[in-house]
matplotlib code that plots the C-alpha trace (Angstrom):
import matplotlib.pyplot as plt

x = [135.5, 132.2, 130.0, 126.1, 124.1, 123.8, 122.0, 120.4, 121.3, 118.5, 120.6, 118.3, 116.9, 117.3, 119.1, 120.2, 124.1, 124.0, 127.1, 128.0, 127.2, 129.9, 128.6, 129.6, 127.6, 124.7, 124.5, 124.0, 121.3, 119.1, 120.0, 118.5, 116.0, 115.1, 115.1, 112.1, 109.9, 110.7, 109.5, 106.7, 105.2, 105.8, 104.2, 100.8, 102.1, 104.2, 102.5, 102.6, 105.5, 107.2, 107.6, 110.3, 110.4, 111.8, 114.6, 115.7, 114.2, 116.7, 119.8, 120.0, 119.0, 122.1, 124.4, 123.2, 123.9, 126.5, 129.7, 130.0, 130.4, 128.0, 124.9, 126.2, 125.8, 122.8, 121.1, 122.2, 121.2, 117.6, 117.3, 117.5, 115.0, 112.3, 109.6, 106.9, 107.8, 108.2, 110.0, 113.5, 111.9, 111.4, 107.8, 107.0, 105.9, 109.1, 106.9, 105.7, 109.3, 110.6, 107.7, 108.4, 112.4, 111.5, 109.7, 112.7, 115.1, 112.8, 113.3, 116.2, 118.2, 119.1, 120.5, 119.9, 116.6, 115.5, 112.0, 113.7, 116.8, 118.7, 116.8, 116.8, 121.1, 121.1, 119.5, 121.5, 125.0, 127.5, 130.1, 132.8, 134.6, 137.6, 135.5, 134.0, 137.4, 138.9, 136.1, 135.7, 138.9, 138.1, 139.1, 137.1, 139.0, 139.7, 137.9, 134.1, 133.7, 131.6, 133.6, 132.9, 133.1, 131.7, 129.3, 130.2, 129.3, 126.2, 129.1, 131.3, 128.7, 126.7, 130.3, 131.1, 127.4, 128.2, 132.0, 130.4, 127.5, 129.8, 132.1, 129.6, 127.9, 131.1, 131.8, 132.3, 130.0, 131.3, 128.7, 129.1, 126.0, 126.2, 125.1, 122.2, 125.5, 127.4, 124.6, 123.3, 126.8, 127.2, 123.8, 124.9, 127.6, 125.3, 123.1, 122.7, 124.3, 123.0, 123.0, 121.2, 118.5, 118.2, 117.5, 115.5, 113.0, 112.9, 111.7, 109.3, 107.5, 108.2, 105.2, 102.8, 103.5, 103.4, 100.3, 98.1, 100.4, 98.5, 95.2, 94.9, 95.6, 93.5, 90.6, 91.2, 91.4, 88.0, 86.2, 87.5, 85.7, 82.7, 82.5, 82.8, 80.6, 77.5, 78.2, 78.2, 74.9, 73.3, 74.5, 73.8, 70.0, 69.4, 71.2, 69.9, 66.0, 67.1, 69.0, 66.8, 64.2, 66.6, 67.2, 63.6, 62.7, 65.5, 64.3, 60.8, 61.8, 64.7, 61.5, 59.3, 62.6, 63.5, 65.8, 69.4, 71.5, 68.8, 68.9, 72.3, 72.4, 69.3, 71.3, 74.3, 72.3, 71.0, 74.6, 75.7, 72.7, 73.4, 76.9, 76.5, 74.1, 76.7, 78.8, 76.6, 75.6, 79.8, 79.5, 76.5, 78.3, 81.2, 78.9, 76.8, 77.8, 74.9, 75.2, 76.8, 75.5, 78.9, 79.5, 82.0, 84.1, 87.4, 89.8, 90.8, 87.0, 87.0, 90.1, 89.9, 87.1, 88.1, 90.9, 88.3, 86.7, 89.9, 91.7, 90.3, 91.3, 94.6, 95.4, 94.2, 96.9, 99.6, 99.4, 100.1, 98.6, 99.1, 97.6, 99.4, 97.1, 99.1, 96.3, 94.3, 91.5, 92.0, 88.7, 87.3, 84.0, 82.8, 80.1, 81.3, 79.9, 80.9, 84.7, 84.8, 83.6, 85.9, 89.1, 88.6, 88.4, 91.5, 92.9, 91.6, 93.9, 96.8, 96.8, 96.2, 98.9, 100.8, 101.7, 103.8, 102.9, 103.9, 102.8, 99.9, 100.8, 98.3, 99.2, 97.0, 98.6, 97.4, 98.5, 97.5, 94.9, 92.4, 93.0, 93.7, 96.1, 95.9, 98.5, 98.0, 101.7, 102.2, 105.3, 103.4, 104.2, 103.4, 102.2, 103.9, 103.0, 100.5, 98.5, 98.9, 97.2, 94.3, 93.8, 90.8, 88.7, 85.6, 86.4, 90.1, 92.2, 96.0, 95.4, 94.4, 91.1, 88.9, 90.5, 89.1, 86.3, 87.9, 85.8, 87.6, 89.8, 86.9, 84.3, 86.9, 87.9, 84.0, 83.1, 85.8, 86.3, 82.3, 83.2, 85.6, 88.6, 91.2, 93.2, 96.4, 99.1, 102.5, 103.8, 106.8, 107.3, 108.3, 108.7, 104.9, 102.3, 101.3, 98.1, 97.5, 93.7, 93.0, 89.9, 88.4, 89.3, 86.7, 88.0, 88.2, 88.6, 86.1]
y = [63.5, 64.3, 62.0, 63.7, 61.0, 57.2, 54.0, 52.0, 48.5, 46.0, 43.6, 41.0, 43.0, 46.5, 48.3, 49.0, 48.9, 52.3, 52.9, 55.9, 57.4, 60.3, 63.0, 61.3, 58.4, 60.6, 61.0, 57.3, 57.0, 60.0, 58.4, 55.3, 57.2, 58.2, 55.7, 53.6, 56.9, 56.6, 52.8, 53.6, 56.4, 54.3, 51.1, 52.0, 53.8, 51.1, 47.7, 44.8, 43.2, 45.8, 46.6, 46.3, 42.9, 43.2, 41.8, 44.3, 47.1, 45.6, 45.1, 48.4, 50.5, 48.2, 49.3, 52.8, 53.1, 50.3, 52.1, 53.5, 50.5, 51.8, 51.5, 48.1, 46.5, 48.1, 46.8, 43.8, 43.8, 45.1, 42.3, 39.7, 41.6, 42.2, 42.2, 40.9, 37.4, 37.7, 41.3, 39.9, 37.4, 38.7, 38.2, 40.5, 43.9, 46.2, 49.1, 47.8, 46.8, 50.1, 51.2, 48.4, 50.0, 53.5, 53.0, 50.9, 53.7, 56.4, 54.7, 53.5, 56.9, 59.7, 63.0, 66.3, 67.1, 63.1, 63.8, 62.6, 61.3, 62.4, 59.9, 57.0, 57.6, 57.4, 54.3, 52.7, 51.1, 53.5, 52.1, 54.3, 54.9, 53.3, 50.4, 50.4, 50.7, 47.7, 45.4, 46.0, 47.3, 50.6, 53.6, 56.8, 59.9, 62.6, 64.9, 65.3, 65.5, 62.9, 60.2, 57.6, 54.3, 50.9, 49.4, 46.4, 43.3, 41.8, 38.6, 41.1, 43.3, 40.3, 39.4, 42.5, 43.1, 39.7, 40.9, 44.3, 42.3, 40.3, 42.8, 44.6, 41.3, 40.8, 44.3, 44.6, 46.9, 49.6, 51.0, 54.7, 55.7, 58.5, 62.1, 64.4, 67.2, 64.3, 63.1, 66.9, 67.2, 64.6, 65.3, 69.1, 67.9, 67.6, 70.4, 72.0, 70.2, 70.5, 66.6, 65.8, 68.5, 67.2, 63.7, 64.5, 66.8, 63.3, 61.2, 63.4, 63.6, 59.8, 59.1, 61.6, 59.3, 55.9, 57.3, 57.8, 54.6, 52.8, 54.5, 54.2, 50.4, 49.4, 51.6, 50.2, 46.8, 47.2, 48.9, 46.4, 43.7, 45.4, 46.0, 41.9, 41.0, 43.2, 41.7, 37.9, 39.0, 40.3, 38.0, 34.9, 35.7, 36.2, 32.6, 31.0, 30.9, 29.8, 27.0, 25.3, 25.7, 23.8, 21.3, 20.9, 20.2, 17.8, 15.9, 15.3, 14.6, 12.2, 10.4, 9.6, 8.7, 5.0, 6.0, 5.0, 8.0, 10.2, 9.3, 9.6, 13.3, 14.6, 13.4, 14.9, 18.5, 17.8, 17.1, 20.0, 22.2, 20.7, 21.5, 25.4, 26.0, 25.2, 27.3, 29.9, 28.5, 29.0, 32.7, 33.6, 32.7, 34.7, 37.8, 37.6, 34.8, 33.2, 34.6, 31.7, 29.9, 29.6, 27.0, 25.6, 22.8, 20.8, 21.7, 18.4, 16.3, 19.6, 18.8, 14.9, 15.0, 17.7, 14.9, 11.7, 13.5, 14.6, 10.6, 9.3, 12.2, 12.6, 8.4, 9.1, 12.3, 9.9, 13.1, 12.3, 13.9, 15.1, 16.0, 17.8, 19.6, 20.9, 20.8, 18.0, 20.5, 23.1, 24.8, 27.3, 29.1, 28.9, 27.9, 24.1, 23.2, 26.4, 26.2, 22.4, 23.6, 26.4, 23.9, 21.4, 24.0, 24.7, 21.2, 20.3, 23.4, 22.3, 18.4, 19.5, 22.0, 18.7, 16.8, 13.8, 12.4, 15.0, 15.9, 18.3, 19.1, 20.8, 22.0, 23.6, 25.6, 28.3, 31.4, 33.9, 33.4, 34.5, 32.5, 29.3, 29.3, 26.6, 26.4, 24.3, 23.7, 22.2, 21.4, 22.1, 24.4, 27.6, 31.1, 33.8, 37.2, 38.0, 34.8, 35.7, 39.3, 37.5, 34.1, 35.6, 36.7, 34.8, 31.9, 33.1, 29.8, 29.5, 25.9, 25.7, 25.9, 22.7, 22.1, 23.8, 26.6, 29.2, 29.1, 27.6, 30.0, 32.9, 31.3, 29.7, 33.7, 35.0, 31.8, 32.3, 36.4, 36.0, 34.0, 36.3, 35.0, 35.4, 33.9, 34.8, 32.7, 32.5, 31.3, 31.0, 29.2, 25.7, 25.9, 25.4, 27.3, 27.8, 29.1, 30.7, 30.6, 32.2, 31.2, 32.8, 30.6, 29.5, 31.8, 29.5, 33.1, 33.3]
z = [145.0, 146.9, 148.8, 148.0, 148.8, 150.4, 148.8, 151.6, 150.8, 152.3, 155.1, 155.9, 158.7, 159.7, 159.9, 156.5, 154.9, 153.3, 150.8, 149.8, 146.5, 145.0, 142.9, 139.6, 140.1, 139.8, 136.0, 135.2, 138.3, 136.5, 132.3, 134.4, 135.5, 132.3, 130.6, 132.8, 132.3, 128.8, 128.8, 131.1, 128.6, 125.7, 127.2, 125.4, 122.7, 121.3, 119.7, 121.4, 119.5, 119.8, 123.0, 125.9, 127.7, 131.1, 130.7, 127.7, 130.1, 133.1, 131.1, 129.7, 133.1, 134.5, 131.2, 132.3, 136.1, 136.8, 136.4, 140.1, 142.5, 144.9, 142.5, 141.1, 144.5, 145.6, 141.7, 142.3, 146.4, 145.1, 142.3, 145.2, 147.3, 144.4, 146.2, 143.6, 142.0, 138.0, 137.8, 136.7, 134.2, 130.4, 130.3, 133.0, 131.7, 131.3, 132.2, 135.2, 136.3, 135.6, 138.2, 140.9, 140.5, 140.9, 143.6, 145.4, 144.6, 145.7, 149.3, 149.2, 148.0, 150.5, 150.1, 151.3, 149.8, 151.3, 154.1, 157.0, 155.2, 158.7, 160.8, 157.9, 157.7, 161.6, 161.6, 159.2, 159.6, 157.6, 155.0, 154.5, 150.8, 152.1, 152.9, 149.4, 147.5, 149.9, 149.1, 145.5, 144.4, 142.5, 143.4, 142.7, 141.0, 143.3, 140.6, 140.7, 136.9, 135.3, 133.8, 131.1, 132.5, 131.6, 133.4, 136.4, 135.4, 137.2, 138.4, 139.7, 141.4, 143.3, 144.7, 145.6, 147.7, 149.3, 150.5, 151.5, 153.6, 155.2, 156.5, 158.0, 159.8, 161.1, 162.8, 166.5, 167.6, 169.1, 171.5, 169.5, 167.6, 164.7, 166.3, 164.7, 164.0, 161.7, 159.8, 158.9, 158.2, 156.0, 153.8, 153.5, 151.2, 148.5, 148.9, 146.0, 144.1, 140.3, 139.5, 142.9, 142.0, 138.4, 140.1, 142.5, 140.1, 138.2, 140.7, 142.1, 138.4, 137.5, 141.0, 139.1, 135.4, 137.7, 139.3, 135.3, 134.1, 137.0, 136.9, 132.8, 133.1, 136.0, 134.0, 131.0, 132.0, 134.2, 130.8, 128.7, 131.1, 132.2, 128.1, 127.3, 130.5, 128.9, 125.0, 126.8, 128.8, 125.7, 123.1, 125.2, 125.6, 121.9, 120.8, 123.3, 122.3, 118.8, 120.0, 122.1, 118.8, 116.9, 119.6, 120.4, 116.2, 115.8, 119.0, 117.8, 114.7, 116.0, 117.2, 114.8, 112.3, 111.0, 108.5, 110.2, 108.4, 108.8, 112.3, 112.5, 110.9, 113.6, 116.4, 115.2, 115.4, 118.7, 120.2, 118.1, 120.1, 123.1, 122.9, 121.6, 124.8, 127.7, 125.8, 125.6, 130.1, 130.5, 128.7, 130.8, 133.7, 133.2, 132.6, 135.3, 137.8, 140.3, 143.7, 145.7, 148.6, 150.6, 153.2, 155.0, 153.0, 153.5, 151.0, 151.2, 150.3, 147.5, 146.0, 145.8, 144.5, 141.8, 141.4, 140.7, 138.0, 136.2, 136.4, 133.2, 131.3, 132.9, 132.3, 128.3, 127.8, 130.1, 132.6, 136.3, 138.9, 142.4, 145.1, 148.4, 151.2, 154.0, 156.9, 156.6, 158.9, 156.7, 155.4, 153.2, 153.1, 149.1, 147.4, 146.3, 142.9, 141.8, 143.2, 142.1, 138.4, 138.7, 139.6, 136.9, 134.1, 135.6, 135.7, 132.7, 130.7, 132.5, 131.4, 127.9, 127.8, 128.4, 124.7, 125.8, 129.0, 132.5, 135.7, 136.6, 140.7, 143.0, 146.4, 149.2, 152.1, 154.5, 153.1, 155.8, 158.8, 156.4, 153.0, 151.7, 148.7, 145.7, 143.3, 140.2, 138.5, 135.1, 132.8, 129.8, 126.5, 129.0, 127.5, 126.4, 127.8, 124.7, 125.9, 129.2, 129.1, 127.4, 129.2, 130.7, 128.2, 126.9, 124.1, 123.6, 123.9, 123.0, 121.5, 118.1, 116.5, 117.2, 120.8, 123.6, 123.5, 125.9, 128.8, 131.2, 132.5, 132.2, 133.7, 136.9, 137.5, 137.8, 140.2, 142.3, 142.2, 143.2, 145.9, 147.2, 145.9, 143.8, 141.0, 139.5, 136.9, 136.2, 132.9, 130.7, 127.1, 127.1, 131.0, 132.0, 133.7, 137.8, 138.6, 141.9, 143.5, 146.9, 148.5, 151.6, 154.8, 157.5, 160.4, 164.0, 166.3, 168.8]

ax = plt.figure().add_subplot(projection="3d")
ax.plot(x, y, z, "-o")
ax.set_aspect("equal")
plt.show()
């Protein structure tokens, strides 16, 4: 049995715990491998019902790689560390998971064809394969042929990383650090070694297919919008000059009619009117957004008041609300009817994705010296990841037809992107829905 290569295990801090990985461990590290470039190829091939969740895409990479006891606890080490919220859950996109893990192995695996894999090993705190047999029980074979193996169960594998990371906190140190001749030593082992090559070769094409993966979807994505943002622009000029025809005719004849159903028809169509032209206002905002004239707010007065327009409709659908702003100081520099507009479009999705009565929760806090961050938390129905990709496009709404025009969510991205913010959501069926909005904080440096 040959050690060719080391899995740097994040430990809080550095250094790293780096365990060692025997040439037979290998093969299911490059089928994983595989696999994820497989699910990243086919990610716009396949149709959207058919395609790998995340959670199908992480089960199967973990049936794949699991057997050795090295990867195990390193899987289960990176799960904890993942370092964008959403990977491990099954609405997040498998081929974007597949790319997030890729990436963590690429930096976390060293062997002898590793850019400065010497200096990352010599930094790291070694465990030894006697170490990993005593704390997980499993003895390699002596042989270096590839062996058939089941996969560790996740259970057994997160108790073993804990037992490995608790030795190691609880070493003496011993004064001794690893010289330049031992580590070259140790990564000649697996130099030239056929299943090290074979992986390596992988992950070196898997960052030219994460690279067009990346590029394709950000382009498409930007088309897609630019493409929507023109058709609103367009479209909205041409209804609008009709409408306000039809408005002004049923006005004046509203005016000089005494006839009370007659009366009641007329201003029926002028509602009607009314109400088709701030749809068509909302659609012409998303396409081309007024410039704002930013100032500086409290997030707090913002918020409240946000929060006094939104209590009567809240007390009809039983919804409670609240309100928690860290800094009572804190402010933002935005343009504040168009925040405040953008914020109750917001609210007002979240208490209707609420049937029977539940809580709508807002929260500002300083997320860095630069930006504010408002969440907006509800224990609604939530979205599946179909809804998701499309919660901001123009008049697409995931009630049903009759409640709610679709604006809200499209018009509050444009306002606040235009006002240099940002705004994100999170969102899983029957567990609600938290939206995330960055705004642009009032910097107090001299």
């Amino acid at each position: 049995m040959t050690v060719v290569g080391w899995l740097l295990v994040r430990h809080k801090k550095k250094p790293y715990v780096a365990l060692p990985v025997p040439r037979q461990a290998f093969m299911g590290l490059t089928r994983a491998v595989s696999y994820s470039l497989q699910t990243i190829t086919e990610e716009h091939s396949r149709p959207q019902k058919d395609r790998f969740t995340s959670g199908a895409w992480r089960d199967r990479c973990w049936h794949l790689a699991a057997a050795d006891p090295a990867v195990a606890i390193w899987l289960a080490a990176e799960e904890t560390q993942s370092p964008e919220p959403g990977v491990v859950d099954d609405d997040f996109s498998a081929a974007r998971a597949a790319i997030l893990w890729l990436e963590c192995l690429e930096e976390s695996l060293i062997t002898s064809a590793t850019p400065q894999g010497a200096a990352l090993l010599k930094q790291s705190i070694l465990v030894s394969m006697q170490e990993l047999y005593v704390a997980t029980g499993m003895r390699s074979s002596g042989s270096d042929a590839i062996e058939t193996r089941s996969s560790v169960a996740h259970s057994t594998a997160v108790r073993w990383r804990d037992q490995i990371l608790s030795k190691v906190s609880a070493r003496p140190p011993d004064g001794k650090e690893i010289s330049e001749h031992e580590v070259a030593s140790i990564l000649s082992l697996g130099q030239g070694d056929s299943q090290v090559g074979v992986l390596h070769e992988l992950l070196v094409a898997s960052k030219s297919l994460r690279a067009i993966f990346l590029d394709f979807s950000g382009s498409v994505s930007s088309a897609r919008l630019e493409a929507i943002r023109e058709l609103a622009y367009g479209a909205g000029h041409e209804i609008n000059n009709p409408l306000a025809n039809i408005a002004a005719r049923a006005q004046a004849l509203l005016y000089d009619e005494h006839e009370p159903e007659r009366q009641r028809r007329l201003a029926t169509i002028v509602d009607q009117a009314f109400r088709a032209r701030d749809m068509i206002g909302g659609l012409m905002i998303f396409a081309r957004p007024p410039k704002p004239h930013q100032d500086e707010v409290s997030i707090r007065d913002l918020l409240q008041s946000v929060f006094s327009s939104m209590e009567s409709m809240a007390e009809e659908r039983g919804v409670r609300l609240t309100l928690h702003v860290v800094s009572e100081t804190m402010c933002i520099l935005v343009d504040r009817g168009q925040i405040e507009d953008s914020l109750r479009g917001i609210l007002s999705n979240a208490i209707e994705a609420i049937f029977h009565g539940g809580t709508v929760s807002v929260k500002a806090i300083e997320s860095t010296s630069e930006a504010c961050l408002v969440t907006v938390n509800d224990n609604g129905i939530g979205m599946d990841m179909e809804t998701m990709s499309r919660a901001f496009d123009p008049f697409f709404s995931g009630r049903e037809a009759g409640r709610g025009i679709g604006l809200g969510l499209s018009k509050a991205f444009r306002l606040i992107d235009a006002n240099g913010g940002s705004i994100s959501i999170k969102s899983r069926l029957q567990q609600g829905t938290e939206v995330s909005i960055s705004l642009p904080r009032v910097s107090r440096s001299a």
